[in-house]
N, C-alpha and C positions, 0 to 999 in steps of 0.2 A: 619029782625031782625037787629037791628045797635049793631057796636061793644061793646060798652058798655053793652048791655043785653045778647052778646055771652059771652063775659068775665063771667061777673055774674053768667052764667049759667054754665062755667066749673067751677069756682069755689067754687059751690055750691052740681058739681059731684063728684069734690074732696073729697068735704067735708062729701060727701055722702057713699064715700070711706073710706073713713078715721075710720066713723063711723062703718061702718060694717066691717072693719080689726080687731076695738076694741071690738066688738059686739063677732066674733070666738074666737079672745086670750080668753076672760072672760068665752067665753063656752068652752074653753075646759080645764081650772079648775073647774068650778062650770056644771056640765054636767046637764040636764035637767032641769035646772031651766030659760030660755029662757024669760018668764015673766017679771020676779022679774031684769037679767039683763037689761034688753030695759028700764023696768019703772027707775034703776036707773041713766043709762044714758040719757034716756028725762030728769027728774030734775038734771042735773050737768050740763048738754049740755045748759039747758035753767038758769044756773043761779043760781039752786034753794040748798038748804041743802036737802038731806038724813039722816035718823032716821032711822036705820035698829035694829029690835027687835025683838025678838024670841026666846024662849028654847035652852038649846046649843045641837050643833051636829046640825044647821040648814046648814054652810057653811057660815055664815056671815063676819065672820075673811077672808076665803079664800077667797069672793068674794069682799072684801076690796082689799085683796093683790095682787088679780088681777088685780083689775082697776086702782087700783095706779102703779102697773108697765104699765099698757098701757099707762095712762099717763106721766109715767116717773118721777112718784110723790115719795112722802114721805109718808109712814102710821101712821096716830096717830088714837091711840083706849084712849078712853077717859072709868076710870070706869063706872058702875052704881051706885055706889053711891058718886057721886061728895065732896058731905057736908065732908065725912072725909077722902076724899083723892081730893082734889082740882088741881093735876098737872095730863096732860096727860102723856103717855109712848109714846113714837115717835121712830120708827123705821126706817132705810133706807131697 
């Protein structure tokens, strides 16, 4: 293996760390729902937007606020109905 593909490879074990540090914080506000958090860290990790929908009382808020704190991010919840309220609510 040359050094270049060793590097690569820790830091992809890192990364692989990193991932599953964030994977336990999210489970242990949102507790059994193990699915729902992996599927929405594959779409953020790769890029992509999340569209989380559901009856209330799913945990959709909390597992927002969890991943934004693993992130170290900012929460913005956008309403459902856009047309007559057009500005997010952004929380730290």
């Amino acid at each position: 293996m040359t050094e270049s593909a060793g590097s690569l490879q820790e830091v992809a074990q890192r990364a692989a760390q990193h991932v599953d540090a964030m994977r336990q914080e999210i489970g242990k506000a949102l507790v059994g729902q193990e699915a729902v958090i992996e599927e929405v860290l594959i779409a953020l990790l790769a890029g992509g937007h999340v569209l989380i929908e559901g009856v209330p009382g799913l945990g959709k808020t909390l597992l927002v606020q969890a991943l934004a704190k693993t992130f170290a991010g900012i929460l913005c919840t956008l309403p459902s109905a856009l047309e007559t309220c057009p500005n997010a609510s952004c929380n730290k």
